[in-house]
Backbone as JSON, one array per atom type, in Angstrom:
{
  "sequence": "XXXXXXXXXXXXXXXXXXXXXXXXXXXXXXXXXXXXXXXXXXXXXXXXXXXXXXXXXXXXXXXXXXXXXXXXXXXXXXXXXXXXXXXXXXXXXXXXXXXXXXXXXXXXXXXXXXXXXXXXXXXXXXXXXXXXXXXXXXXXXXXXXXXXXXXXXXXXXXXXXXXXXXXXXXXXXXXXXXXXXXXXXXXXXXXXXXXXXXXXXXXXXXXXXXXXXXXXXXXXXXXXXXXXXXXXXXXXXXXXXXXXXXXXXXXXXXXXX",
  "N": [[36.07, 157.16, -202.31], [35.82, 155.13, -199.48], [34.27, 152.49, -197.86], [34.96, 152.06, -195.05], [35.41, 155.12, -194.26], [33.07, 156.09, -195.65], [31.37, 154.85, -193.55], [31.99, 156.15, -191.03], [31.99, 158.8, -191.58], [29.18, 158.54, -191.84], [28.05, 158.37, -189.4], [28.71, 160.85, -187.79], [27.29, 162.22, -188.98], [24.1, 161.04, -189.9], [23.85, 160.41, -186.92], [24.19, 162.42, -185.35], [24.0, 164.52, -186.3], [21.72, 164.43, -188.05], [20.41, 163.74, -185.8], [19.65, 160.78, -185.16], [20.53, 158.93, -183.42], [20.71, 156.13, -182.17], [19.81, 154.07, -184.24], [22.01, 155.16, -185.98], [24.16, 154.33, -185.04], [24.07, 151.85, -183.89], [23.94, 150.63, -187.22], [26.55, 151.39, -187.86], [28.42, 150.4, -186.03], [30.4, 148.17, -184.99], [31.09, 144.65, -183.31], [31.67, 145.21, -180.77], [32.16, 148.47, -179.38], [34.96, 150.52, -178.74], [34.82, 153.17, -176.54], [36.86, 156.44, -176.76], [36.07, 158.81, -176.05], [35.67, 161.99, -173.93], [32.94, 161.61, -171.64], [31.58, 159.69, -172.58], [30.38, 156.49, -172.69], [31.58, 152.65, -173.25], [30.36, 151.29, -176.11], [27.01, 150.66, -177.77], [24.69, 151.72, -175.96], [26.38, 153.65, -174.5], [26.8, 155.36, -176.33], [24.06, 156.0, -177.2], [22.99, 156.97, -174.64], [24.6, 159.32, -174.27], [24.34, 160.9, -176.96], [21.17, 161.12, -177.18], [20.28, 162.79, -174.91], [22.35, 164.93, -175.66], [21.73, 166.07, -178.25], [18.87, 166.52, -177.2], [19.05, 168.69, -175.95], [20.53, 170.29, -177.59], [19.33, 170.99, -180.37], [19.66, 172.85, -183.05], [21.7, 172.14, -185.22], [24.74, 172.45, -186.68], [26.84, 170.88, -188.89], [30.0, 169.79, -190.35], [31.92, 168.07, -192.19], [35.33, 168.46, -192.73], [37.38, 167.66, -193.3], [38.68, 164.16, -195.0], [40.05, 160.52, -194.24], [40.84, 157.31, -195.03], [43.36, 155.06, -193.49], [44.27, 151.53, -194.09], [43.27, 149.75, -191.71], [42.43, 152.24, -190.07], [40.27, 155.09, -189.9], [40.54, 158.55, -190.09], [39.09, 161.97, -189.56], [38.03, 165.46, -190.02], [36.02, 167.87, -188.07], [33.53, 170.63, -188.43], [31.53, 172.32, -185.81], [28.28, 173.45, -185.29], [26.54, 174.86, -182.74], [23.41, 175.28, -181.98], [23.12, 177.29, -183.3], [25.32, 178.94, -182.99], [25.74, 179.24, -180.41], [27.42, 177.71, -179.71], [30.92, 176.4, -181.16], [32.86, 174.32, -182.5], [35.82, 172.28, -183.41], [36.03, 169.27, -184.15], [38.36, 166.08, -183.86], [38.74, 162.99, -185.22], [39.68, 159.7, -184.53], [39.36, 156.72, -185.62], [39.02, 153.08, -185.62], [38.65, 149.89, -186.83], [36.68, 146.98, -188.01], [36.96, 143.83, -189.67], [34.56, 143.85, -191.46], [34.14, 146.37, -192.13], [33.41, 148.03, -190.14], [32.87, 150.48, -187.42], [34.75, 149.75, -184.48], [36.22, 151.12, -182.7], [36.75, 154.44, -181.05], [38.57, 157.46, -181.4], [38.55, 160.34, -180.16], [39.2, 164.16, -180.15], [38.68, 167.64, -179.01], [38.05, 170.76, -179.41], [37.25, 174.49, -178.41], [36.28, 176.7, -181.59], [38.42, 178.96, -182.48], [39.37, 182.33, -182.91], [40.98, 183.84, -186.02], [44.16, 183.15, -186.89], [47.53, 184.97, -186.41], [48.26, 184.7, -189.14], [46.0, 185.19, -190.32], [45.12, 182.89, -190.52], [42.63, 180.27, -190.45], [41.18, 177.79, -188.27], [39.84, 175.24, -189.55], [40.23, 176.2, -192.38], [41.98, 176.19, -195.68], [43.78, 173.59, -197.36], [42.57, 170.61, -198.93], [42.26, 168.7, -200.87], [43.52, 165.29, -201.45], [46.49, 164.07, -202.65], [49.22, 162.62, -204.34], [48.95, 159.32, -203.61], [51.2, 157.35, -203.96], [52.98, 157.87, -202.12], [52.32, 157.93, -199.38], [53.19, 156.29, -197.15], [55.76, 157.0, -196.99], [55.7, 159.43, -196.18], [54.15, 159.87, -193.89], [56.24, 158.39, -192.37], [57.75, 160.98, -192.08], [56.62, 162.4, -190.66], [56.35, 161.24, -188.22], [59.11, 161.02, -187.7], [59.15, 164.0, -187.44], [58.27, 164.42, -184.67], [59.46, 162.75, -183.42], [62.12, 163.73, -183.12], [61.86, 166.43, -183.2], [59.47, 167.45, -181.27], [59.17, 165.78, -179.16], [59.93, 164.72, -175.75], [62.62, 166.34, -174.45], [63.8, 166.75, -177.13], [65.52, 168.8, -179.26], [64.91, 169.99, -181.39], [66.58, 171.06, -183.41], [67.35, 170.23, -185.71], [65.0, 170.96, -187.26], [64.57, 172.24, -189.84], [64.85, 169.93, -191.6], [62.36, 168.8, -191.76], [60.43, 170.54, -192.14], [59.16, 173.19, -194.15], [60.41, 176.09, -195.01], [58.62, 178.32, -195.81], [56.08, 177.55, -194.86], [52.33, 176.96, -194.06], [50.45, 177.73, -191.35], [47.64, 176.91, -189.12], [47.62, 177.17, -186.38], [45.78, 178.56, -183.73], [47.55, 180.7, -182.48], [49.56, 180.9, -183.88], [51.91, 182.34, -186.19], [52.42, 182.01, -190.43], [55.0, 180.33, -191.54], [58.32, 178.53, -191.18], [60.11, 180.08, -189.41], [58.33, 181.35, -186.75], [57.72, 178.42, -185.97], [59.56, 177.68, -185.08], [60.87, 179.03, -183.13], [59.2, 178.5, -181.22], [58.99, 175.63, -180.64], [61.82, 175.16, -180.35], [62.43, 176.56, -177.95], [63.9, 176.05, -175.22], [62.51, 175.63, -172.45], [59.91, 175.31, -172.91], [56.29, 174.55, -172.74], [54.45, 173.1, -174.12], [55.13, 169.64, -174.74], [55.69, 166.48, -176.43], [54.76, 162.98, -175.3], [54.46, 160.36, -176.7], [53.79, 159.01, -179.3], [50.34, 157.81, -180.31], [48.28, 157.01, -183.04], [49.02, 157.14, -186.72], [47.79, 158.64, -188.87], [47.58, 158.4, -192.24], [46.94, 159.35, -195.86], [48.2, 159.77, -199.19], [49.11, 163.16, -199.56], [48.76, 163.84, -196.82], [48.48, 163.6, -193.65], [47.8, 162.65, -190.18], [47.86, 162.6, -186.67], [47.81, 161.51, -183.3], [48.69, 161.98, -180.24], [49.79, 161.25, -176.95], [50.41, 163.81, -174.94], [52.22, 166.78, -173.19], [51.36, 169.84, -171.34], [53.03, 171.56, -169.58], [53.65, 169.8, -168.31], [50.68, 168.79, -167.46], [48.72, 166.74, -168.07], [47.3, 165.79, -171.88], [45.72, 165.9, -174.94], [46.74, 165.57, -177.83], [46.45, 166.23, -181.38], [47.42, 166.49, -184.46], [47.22, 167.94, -187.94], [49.02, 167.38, -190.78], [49.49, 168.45, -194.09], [52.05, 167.89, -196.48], [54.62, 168.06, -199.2], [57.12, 167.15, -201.59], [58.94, 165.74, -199.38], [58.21, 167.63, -197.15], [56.62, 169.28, -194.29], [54.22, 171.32, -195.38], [51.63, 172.43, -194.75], [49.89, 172.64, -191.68], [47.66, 171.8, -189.39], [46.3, 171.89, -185.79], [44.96, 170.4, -182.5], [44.06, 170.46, -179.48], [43.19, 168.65, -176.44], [42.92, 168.8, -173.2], [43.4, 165.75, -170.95], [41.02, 164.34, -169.72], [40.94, 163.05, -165.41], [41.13, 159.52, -164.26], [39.55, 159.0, -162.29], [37.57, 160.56, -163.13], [36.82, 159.47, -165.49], [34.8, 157.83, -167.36], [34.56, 155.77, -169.41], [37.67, 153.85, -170.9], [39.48, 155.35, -170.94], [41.01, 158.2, -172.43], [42.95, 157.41, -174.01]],
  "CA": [[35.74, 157.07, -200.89], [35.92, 153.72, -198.81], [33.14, 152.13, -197.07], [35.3, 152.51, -193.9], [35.0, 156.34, -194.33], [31.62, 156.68, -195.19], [30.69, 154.38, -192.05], [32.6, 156.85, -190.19], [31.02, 159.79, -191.45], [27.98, 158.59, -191.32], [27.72, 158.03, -187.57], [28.27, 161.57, -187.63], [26.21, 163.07, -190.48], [22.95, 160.41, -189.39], [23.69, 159.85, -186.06], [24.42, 163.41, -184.87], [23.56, 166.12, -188.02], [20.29, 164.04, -188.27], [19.74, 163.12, -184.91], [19.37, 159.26, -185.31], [21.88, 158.03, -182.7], [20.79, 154.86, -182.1], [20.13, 154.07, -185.88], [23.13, 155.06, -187.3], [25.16, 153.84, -183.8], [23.73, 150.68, -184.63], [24.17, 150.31, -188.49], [28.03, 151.42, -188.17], [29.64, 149.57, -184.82], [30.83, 146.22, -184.98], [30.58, 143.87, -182.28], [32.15, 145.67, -179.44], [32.59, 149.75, -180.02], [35.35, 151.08, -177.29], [35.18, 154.86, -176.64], [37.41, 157.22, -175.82], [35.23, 159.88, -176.01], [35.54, 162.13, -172.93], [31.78, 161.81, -171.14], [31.09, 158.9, -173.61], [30.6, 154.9, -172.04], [31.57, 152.19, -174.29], [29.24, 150.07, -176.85], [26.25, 150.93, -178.45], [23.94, 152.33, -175.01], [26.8, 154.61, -174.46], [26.5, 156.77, -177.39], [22.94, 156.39, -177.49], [23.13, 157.23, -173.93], [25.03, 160.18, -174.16], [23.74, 161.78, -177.64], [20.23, 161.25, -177.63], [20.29, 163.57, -174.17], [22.84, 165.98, -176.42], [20.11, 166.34, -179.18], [17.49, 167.22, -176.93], [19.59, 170.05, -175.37], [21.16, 171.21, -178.92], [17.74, 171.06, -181.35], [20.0, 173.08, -183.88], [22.97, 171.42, -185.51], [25.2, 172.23, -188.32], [27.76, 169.87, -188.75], [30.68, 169.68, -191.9], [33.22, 167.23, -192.31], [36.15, 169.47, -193.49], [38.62, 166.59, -193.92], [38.65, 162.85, -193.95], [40.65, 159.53, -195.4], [41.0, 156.14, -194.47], [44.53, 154.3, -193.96], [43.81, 150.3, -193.79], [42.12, 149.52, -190.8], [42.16, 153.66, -189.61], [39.83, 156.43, -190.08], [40.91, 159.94, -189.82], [37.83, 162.81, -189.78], [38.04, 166.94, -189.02], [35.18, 168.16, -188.81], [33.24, 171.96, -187.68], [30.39, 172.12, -185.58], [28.34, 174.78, -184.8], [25.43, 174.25, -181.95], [22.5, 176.19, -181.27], [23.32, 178.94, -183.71], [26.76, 179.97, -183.11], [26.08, 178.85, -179.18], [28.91, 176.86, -179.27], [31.37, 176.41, -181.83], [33.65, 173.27, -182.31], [36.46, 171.81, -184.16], [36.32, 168.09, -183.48], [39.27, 165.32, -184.87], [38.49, 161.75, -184.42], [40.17, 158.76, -185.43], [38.51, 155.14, -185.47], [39.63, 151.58, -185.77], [37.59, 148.98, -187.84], [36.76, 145.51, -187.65], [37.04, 143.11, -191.2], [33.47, 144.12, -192.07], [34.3, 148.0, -192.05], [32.65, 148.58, -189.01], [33.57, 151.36, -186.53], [35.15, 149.12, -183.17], [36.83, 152.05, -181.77], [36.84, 155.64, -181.38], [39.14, 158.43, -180.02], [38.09, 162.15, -180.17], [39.48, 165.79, -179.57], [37.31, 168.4, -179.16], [38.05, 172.53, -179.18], [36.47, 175.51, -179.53], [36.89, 177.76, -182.4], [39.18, 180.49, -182.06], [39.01, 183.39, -184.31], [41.95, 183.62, -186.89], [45.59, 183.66, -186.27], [48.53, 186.13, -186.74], [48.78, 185.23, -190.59], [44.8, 185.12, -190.83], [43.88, 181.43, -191.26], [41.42, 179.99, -189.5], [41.54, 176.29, -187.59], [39.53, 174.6, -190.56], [39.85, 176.14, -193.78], [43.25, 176.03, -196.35], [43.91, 172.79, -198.57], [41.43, 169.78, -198.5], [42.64, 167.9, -201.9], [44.44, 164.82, -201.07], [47.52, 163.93, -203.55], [50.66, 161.97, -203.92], [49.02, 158.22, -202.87], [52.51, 156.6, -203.86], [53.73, 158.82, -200.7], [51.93, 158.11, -197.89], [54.29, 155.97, -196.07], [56.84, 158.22, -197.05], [55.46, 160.72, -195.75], [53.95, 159.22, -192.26], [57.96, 158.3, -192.17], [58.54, 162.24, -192.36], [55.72, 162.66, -189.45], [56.92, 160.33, -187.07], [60.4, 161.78, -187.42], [59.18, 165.4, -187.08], [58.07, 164.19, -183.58], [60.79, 161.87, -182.44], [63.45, 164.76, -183.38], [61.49, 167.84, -182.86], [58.77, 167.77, -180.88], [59.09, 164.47, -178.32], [60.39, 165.3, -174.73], [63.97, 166.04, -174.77], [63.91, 166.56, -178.31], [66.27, 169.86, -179.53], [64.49, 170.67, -183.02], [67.75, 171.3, -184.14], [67.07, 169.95, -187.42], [63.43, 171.62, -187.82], [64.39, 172.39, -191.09], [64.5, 168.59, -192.47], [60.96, 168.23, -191.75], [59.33, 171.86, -192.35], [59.53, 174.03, -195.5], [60.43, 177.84, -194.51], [57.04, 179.32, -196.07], [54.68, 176.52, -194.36], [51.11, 177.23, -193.52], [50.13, 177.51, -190.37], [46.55, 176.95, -188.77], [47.58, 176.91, -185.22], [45.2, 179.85, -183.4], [48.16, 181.22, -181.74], [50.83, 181.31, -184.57], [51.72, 182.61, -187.65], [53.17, 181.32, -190.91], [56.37, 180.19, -191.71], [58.51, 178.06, -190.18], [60.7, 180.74, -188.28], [57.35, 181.05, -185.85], [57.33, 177.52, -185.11], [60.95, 177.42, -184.69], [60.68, 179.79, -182.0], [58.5, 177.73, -180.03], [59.8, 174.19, -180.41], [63.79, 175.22, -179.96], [62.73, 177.12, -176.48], [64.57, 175.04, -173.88], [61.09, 176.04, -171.38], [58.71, 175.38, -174.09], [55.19, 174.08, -172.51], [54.2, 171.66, -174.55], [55.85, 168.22, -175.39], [55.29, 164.98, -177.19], [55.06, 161.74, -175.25], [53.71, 159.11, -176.74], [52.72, 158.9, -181.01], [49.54, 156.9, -180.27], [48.16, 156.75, -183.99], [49.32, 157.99, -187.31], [46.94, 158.16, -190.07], [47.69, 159.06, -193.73], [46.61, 159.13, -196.91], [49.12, 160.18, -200.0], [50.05, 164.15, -198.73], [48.01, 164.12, -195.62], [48.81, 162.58, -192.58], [47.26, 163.15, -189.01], [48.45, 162.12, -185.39], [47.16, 161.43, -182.24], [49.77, 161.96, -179.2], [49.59, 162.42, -175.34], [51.42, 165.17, -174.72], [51.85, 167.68, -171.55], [51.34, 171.04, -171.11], [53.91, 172.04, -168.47], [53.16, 168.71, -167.56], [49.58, 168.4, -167.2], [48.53, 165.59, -169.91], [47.27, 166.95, -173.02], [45.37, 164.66, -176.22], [47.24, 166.26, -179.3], [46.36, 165.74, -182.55], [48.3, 167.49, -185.52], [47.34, 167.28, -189.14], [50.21, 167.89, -191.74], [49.95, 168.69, -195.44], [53.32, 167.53, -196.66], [54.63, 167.97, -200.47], [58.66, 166.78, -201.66], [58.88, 165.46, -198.07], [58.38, 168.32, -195.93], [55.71, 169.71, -194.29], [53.77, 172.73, -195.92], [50.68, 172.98, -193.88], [49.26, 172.33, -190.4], [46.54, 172.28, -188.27], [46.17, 171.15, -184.93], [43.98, 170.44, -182.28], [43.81, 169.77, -178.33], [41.74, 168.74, -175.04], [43.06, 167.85, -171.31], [43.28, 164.41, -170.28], [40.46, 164.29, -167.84], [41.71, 161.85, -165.04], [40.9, 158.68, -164.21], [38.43, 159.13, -161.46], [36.58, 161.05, -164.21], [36.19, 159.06, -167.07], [33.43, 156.84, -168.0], [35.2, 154.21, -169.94], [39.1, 153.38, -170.32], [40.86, 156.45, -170.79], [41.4, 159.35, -173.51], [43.75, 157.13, -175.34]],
  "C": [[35.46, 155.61, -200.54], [34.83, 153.33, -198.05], [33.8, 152.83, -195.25], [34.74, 154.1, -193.65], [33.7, 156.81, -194.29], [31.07, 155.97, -193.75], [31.28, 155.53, -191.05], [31.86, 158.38, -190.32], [29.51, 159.7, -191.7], [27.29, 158.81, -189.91], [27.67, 159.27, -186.91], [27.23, 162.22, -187.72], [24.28, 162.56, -189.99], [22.94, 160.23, -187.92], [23.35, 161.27, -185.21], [23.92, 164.9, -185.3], [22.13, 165.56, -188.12], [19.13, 164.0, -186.85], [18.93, 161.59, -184.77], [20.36, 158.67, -184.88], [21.76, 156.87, -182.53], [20.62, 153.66, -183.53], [21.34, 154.11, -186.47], [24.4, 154.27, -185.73], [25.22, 151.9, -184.16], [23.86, 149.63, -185.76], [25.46, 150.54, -188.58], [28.65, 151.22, -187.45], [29.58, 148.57, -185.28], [30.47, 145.99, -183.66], [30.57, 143.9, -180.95], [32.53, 147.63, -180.36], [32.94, 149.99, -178.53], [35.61, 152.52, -177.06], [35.73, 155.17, -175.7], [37.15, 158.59, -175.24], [35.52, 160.35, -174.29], [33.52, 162.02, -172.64], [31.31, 160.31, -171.4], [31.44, 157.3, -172.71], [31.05, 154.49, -172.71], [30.37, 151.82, -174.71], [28.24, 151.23, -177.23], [24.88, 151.81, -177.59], [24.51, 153.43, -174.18], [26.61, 155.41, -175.21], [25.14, 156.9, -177.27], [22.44, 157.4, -175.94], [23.42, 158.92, -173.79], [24.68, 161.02, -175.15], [22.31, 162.21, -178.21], [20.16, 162.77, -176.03], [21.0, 164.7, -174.65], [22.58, 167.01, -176.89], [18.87, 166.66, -178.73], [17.98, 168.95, -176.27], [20.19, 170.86, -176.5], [20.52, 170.69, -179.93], [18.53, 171.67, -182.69], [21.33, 172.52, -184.0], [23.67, 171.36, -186.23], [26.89, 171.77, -187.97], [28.86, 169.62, -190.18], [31.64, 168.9, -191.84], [34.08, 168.05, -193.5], [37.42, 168.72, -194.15], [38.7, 165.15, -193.59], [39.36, 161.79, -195.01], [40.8, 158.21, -194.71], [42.45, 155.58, -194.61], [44.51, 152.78, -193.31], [43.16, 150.17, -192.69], [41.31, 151.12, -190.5], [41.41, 154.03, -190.33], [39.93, 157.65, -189.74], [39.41, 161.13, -190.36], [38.25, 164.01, -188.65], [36.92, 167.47, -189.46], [34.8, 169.56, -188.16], [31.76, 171.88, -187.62], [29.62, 173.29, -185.1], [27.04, 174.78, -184.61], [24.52, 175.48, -181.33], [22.92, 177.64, -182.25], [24.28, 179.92, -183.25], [26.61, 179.92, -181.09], [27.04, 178.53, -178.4], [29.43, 176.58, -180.91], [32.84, 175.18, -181.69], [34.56, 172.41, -183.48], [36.71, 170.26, -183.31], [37.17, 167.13, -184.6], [38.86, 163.69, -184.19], [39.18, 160.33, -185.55], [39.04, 157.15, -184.89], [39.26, 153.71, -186.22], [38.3, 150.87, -186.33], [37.74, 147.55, -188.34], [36.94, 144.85, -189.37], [36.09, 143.51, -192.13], [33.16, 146.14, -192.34], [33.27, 148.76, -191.19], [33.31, 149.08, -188.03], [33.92, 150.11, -185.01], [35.53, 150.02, -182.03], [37.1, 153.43, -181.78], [37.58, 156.37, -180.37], [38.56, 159.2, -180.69], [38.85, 162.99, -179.49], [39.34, 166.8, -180.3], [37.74, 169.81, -179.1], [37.18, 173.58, -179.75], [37.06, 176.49, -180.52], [37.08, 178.83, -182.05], [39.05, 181.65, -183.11], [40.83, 183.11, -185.03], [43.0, 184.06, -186.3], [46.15, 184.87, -186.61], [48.06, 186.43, -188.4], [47.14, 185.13, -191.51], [43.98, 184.04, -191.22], [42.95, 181.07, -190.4], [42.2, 178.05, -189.18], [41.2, 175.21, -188.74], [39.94, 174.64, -192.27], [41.68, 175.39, -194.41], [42.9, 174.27, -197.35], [43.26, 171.44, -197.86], [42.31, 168.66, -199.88], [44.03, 167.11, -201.57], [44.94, 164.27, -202.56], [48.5, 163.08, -202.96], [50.45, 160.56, -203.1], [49.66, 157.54, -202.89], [53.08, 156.88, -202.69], [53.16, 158.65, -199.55], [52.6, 157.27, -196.74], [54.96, 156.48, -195.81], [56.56, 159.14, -196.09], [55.01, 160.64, -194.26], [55.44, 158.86, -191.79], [58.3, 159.48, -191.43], [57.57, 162.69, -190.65], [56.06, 162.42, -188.23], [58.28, 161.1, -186.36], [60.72, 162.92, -186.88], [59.03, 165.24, -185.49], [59.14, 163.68, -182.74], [61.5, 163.38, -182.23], [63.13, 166.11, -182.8], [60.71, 168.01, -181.46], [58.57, 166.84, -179.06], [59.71, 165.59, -176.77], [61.4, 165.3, -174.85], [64.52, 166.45, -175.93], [64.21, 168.36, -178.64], [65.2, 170.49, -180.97], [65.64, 171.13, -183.6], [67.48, 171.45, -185.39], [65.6, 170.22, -187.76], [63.44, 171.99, -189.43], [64.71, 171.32, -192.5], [63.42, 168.13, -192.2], [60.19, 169.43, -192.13], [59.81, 172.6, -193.5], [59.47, 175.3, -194.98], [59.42, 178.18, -194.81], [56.2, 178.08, -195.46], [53.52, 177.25, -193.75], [50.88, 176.73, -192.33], [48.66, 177.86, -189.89], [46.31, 177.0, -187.12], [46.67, 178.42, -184.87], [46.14, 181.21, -183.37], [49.52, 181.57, -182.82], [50.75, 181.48, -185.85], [52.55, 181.97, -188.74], [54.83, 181.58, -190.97], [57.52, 179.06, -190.63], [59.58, 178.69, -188.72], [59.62, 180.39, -186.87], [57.49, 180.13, -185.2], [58.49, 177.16, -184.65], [61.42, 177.98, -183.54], [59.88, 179.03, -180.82], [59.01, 176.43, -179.42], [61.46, 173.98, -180.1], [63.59, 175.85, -178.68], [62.95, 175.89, -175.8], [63.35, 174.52, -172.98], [60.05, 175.7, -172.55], [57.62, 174.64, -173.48], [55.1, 173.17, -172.93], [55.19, 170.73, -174.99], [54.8, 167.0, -175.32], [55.56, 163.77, -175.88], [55.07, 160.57, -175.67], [53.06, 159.56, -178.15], [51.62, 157.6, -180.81], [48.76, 156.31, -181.48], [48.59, 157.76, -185.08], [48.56, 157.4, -188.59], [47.34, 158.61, -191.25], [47.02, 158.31, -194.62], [47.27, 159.82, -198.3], [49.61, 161.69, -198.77], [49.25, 164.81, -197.83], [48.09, 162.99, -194.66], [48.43, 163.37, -190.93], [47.69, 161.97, -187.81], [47.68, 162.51, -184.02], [47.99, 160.92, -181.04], [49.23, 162.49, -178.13], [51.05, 162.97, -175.58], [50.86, 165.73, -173.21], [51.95, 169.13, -172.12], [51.57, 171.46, -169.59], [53.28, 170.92, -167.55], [52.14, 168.68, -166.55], [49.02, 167.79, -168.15], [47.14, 166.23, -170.55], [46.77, 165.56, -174.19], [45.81, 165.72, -176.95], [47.29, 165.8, -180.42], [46.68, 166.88, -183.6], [47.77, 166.75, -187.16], [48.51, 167.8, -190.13], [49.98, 167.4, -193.2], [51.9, 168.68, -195.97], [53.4, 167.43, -198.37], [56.59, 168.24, -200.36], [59.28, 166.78, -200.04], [59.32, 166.22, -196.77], [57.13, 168.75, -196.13], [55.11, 171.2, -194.08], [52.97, 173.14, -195.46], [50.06, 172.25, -192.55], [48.19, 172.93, -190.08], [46.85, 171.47, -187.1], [44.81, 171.64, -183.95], [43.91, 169.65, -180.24], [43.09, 169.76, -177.12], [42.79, 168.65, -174.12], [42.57, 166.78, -171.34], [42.24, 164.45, -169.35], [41.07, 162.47, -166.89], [40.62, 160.46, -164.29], [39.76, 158.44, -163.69], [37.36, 159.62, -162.11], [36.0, 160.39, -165.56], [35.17, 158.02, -166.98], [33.78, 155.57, -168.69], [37.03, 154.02, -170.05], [39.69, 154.28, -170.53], [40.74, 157.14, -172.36], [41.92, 158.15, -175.27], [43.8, 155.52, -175.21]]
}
């Protein structure tokens, strides 16, 4: 584990799981921290701002980082939250940027609640955690990129869905089940709701790689973040994960993304 990383889950774990926001906000920004947090200001009187008022309204807090890795400057973190005793329930993905001194500079986030289990019974969090294959992680962010351009982007046929996906693949989406027939069904409809605009970061680490794209939903903008388990360069398992854009007039500091 990398300093980057633990600064990253710390800010959760102490800042948020402990309730010591301005402490750990403090000990793990660099010199400027720009959030994209929906609600969230920038810098260091934004977060404290926004999660010491959090913490007085959600007193109980259990908090797990279910997956996390650093790729050079990036931090990638999924984690499950679960407020007030099953009050609220939350799968949050957040990536972060990091200055020379491995200090957090910049944060995006997207936030959902937990759904109960899909068709083929998985859930949003659980399935394979053990990262492998760190000769591969370009490779394999290669294979990511591609699945998007080709498949998933606007315009984009999926034709070839089956040079990026393995027929038995795991699926974590709420709404679908495994295999890649399922998702082949969704992404080859002509009408299909969602699309890709825009790959805004792609994080990996050997055979795990996670993305952070606006997207629309029947064109209404959409933060989408996808993680992909990938092994002999296709990908074997997914999760994903998305919010609404709130718009401009609404946000608090520069935008989602």
């Amino acid at each position: 584990m990398g300093r980057k990383l633990d600064n990253a889950k710390n800010l959760y774990l102490e800042g948020i799981l402990e309730g010591r926001a301005r402490e750990a906000v403090t000990a793990y920004t660099g010199d400027r921290y720009t959030q994209h947090s929906t609600g969230v200001r920038d810098g260091i009187e934004g977060f404290v701002e926004f999660f010491e008022d959090f913490l007085e309204r959600n007193p109980v807090r259990d908090i797990r980082i279910v997956r996390g890795w650093e790729d050079g400057r990036y931090v990638f973190l999924q984690a499950y939250q679960n407020i007030n005793d099953g009050e609220a329930e939350w799968v949050t993905t957040d990536f972060f940027d990091t200055d020379e001194d491995d200090r957090i500079v910049e944060h995006w986030d997207v936030i959902a609640a937990v759904a109960g289990p899909n068709p083929s019974g998985r859930t949003q969090i659980d399935g394979s955690t053990e990262i492998a294959d760190l000769d591969r992680t370009e490779a394999n962010k290669a294979v990511v990129r591609g699945l998007i351009a080709d498949c998933l982007a606007v315009g984009a046929t999926a034709a070839n869905l089956a040079d990026y996906i393995a027929a038995d693949y795991l699926q974590h989406n709420p709404e679908v089940g495994d295999g890649r027939d399922h998702f082949a069904a969704l992404v080859q409809d002509p009408d299909r709701p969602l699309n890709y605009d825009e790959l805004v970061l792609c994080v990996g680490r050997g055979n795990f790689v996670a993305t952070l794209c606006r997207a629309n939903w029947n064109g209404d903008p959409l933060a989408q973040v996808d993680i992909f388990r990938l092994e002999d360069g296709k990908v074997v398992e997914h999760w994903d994960n998305s919010e609404p854009v709130p718009s401009p007039e609404e946000s608090v500091n520069s935008g989602k993304f």
